[in-house]
C-alpha positions, 0 to 999 in steps of 0.5 A: 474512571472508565466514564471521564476516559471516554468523554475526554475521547469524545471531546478530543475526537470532536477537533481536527489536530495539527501537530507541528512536529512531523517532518514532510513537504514545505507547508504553504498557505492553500491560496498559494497553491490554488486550493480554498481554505474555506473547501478544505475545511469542509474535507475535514468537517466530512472526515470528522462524521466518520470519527463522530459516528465511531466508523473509525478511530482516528485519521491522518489526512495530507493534500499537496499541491505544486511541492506545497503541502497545504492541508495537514490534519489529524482526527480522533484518536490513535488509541481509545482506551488510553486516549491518546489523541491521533497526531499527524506523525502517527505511525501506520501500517501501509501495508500494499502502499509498500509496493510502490516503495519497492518498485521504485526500489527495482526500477533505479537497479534497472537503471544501472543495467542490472537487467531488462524488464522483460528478462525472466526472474529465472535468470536471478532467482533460480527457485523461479526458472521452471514453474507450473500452472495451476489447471482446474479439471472439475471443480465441483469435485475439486480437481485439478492437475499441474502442467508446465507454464508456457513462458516464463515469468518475468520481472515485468509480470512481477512490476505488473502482477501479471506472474500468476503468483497470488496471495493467501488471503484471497482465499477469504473473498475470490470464489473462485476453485483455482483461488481457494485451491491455491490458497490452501495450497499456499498455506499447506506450504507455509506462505505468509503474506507478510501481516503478522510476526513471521520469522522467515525470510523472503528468500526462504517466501521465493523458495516456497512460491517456486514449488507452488503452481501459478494461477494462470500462465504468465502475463495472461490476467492480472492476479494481485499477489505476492509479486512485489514480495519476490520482487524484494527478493530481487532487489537483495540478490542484485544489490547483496544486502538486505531489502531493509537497508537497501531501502534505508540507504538509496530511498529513505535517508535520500529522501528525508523519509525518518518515520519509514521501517519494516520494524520500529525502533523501540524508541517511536514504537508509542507512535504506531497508531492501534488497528481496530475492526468493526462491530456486527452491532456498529462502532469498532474494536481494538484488534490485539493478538493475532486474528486468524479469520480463514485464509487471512492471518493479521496482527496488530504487532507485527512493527514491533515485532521481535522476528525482524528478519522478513522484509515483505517488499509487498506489504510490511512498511509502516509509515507516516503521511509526511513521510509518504509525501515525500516520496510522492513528490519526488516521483510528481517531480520526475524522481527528484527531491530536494536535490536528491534524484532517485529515477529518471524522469522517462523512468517515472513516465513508464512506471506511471502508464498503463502496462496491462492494456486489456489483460483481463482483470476486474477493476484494479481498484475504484477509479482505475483503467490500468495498472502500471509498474507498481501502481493503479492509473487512472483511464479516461475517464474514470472507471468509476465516474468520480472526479480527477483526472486521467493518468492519476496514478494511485494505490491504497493499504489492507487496513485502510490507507490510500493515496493518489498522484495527480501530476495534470493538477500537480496533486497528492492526496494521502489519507490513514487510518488503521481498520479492517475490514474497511470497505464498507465504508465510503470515506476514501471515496469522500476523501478524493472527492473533498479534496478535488473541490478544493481547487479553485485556481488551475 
């Protein structure tokens, strides 16, 4: 039995899927929008040697071009061990593609006049009114003391992750003293990054994170952290409801986004696609459980989760390609879609321009110059010297999911798996890379 179940996978896995019923853009023929069926089709010969070579289970890749979407396909399986084909609506965790989502959440409050950008957060979340810094005395005997911040924090720190607040699981990779110190630090106080079932609240996260010192003083260096959380915060203390239905009443049902949740109805739970991680000896496994590995606690479950009560503004979505897409373009359109306007135009302009100029930071992510509010933007050129264009603006997800905004080729490229750890591989570099020679017409 166990051997039919596998070589039914090993068939299934050998074609590219498309599946009809998932909801997204209007699907155009590629020619119409200046893009090669012939090139596309070797974007999806490339994505199929990493499901033949069993780096990944499975894959959902989407490409829009001009309001088209023009490439839609899906790869391999959703679970392994039941053979389950992957469809292009499967269900992914998109982990830090959330915080895009909510940044746009606080940016449409920021165009009611709820507040200025530069106003401290202090002044709508108290818990953040008076914050220390952490200051290493002597690392190697691991000392440190606390001393009062010498600004605060404000909501553009937070758009810019800027604040000094950080996150837990950077413990795992940053060797840094002041990181592993805060991140023992953050787990001593019960922070959670917002990966597994958590019955708390981001009320009760902004609490916690007020009595912790900042990694630096605020506004001096990018620290990629739980900023977009406490911006979730935000968004449900200025709009008094919940950081859920906010986003389910002003960005998913507005934009046609049906398959976006924190947690699932029971009744698309069968959709979410399985997280594996990889092998020491090749190949993956199916994560199940809760993985405790250091600093970084993760689950597999945390979308049917029980405990429904933790919003985490910064990473606890789970989505689908279609659906992302239709948020994607309503941003490349100026913040409309289908008649429906979320923002102003100028608004996505200053979303989408570099914010942080020479704030010291390793590189945001591959192919990054800068970081706007709520995203990755792409300098001139490239930092990382592949293909695409200045002003791109992008982000991707702890296991395995990436996107990117074009607006000089009017182009959206979305990718998901599900997988971690994931950057030994090279396939959301190829992704980018096949779909950019694609384009035949400008």
């Amino acid at each position: 039995m166990k051997f039919r179940i596998a070589l039914i996978c090993m068939v299934l896995s050998s074609f590219a899927i498309p599946f009809i019923g998932a909801q997204g853009l209007p699907t155009v023929a590629p020619a119409k929008v200046g893009l090669s069926s012939d090139r596309l089709a070797r974007l999806e010969r490339v994505m199929q040697t990493y499901i033949d070579d069993r780096a990944i289970a499975g894959a959902v890749t989407l490409v829009a071009r001009r309001g088209g979407q023009a490439h839609l396909r899906a790869y391999g399986m959703a679970d392994v061990g039941s053979g389950v084909p992957m469809q292009t609506d499967g269900i992914f965790r998109i982990a830090s593609m959330t915080k895009p989502i909510t940044s746009v959440a606080v940016m449409m409050l920021y165009e009611e006049g709820r507040f200025r950008l530069n106003d401290p957060v202090g002044e709508y979340l108290p818990q953040l009114a008076s914050l220390d810094v952490f200051e290493p005395i002597d690392a190697v005997n691991g000392t440190y003391k606390r001393r009062p911040a010498q600004r605060p924090v404000t909501i553009r720190h937070l758009l810019t992750h800027t604040s000094g607040i950080t996150y837990l699981f950077l413990g795992n990779s940053d060797q840094r003293f002041s990181q592993r110190e805060l991140s023992t630090l953050y787990r001593e106080a019960g922070v959670a990054d917002g990966f597994f079932e958590h019955p708390g609240t981001i009320e009760e996260l902004v609490t916690k994170l007020g009595k912790l010192p900042l990694m630096h003083d605020p506004g001096d260096a990018f620290s990629y952290g739980l900023s977009v959380d406490v911006l979730g915060r935000l968004v449900e203390v200025l709009s008094g409801t919940t950081l859920d239905q906010f986003l389910r009443a002003r960005v998913f049902e507005p934009l046609g986004m049906d398959d976006t949740y924190f947690y699932l109805p029971q009744e698309k739970a069968k959709r979410l696609v399985s997280m594996y991680s990889p092998t020491p000896s090749g190949g993956i496994d199916k994560v199940e459980g809760v993985v405790e590995s250091g600093y970084l606690i993760y689950s597999a479950t945390y979308p049917t989760s029980d405990h429904r009560t933790y919003f985490s503004g910064g990473g606890g979505l789970s989505s689908t390609a279609p659906d992302y897409a239709r948020f994607l373009q309503m941003l490349l359109n100026g913040g409309a879609l289908d008649g429906v306007r979320l923002l102003s135009p100028t608004t996505v302009d200053l979303m989408t321009s570099d914010h942080i100029g020479t704030v010291p930071s390793a590189v945001v992510q591959p192919g990054s110059g800068g970081f706007g509010l709520g995203f990755a933007i792409a300098g001139e050129p490239n930092v990382d010297g592949e293909i695409g264009s200045a002003g791109a603006y992008t982000w991707r997800g702890l296991f395995n999911t990436m996107f990117w905004v074009d607006p000089v080729e009017e182009l959206i490229g979305i990718m998901m798996t599900q997988l971690y750890p994931y950057r030994h591989l090279d396939i959301q570099d190829k992704f980018r890379i096949m779909t950019y020679q694609a384009i035949v017409e400008r």
